[in-house]
C-alpha positions in Angstrom: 9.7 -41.0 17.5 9.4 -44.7 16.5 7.6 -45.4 13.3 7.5 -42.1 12.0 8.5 -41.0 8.6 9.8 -37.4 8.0 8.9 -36.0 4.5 10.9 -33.4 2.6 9.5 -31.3 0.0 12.1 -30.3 -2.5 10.0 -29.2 -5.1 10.6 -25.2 -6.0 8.0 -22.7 -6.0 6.1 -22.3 -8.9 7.4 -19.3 -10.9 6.0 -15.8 -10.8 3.8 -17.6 -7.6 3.2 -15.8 -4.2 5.6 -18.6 -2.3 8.8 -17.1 -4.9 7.2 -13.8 -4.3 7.7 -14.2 -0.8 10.9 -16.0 -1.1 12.7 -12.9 -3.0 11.1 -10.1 -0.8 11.8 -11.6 2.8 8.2 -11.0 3.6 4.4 -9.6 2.6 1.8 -8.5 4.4 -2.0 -8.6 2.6 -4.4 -6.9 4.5 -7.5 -8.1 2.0 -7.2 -10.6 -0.5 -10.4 -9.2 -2.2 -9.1 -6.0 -2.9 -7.9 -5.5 -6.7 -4.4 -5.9 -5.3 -4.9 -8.6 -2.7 -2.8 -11.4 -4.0 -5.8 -13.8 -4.4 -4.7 -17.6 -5.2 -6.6 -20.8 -5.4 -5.5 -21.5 -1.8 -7.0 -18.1 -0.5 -10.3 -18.4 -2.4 -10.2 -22.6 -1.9 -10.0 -21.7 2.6 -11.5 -18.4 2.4 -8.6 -16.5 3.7 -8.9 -12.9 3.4 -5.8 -11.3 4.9 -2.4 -13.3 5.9 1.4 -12.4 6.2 4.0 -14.8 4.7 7.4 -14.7 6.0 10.2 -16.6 4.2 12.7 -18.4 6.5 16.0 -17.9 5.6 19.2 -18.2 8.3 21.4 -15.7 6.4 20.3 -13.5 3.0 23.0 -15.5 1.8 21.7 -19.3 2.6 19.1 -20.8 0.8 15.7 -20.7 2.1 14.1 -23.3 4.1 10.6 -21.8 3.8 7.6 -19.7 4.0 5.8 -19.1 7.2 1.9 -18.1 6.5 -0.5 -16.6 8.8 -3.8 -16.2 7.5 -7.2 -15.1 8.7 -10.5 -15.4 7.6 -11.2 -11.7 7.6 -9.7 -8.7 6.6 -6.6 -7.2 8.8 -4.9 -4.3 8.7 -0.8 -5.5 9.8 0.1 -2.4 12.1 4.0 -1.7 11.7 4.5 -3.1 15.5 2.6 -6.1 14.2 4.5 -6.8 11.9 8.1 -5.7 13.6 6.8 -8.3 16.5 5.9 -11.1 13.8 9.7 -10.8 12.0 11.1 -10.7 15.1 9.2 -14.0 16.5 9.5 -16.2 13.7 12.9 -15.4 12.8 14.6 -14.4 15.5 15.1 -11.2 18.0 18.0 -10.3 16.4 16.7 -9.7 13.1 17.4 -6.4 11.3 13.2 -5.1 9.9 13.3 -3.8 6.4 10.4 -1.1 5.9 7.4 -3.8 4.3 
């Protein structure tokens, strides 16, 4: 498209954050944000998400990563294991192998 600029963001995750979190464990799933384990940020509490699953996107475990999908929601959500088999499968691919998360 004419006129349009593409940015890049090269800048790493902050250390011991939820993106690097996400980034070494392929994935995460956090069904309440306000629970004691809930993986609250300033982003979360900022937007008032409640629940959301990050998926990092990486072609190979090998390659470096290009990102982190999120999904969040606005309300608690329990991720059933098809959920979250169907999510993998549709952001990265259908012929990803799904590691028990």
């Amino acid at each position: 498209f004419q006129g349009e600029q593409e940015t890049y963001y090269t800048k790493s995750p902050r250390p011991h954050g939820l993106t690097e979190d996400v980034l070494r464990e392929g994935s995460l799933f956090v069904k309440d944000t306000k629970a004691p384990d809930g993986r609250a940020s300033t982003f979360t509490r900022a937007e008032g998400i409640r629940s959301f699953a990050a998926i990092a996107l990486r072609p190979s475990p090998y390659d470096r990563p290009l990102g982190v999908v999120y999904i969040d929601f606005r309300s608690p959500h329990v991720f059933s294991k098809s959920e979250k088999e169907d999510l993998l499968k549709y952001i990265l691919g259908p012929n990803v192998k799904t590691t028990k998360r």
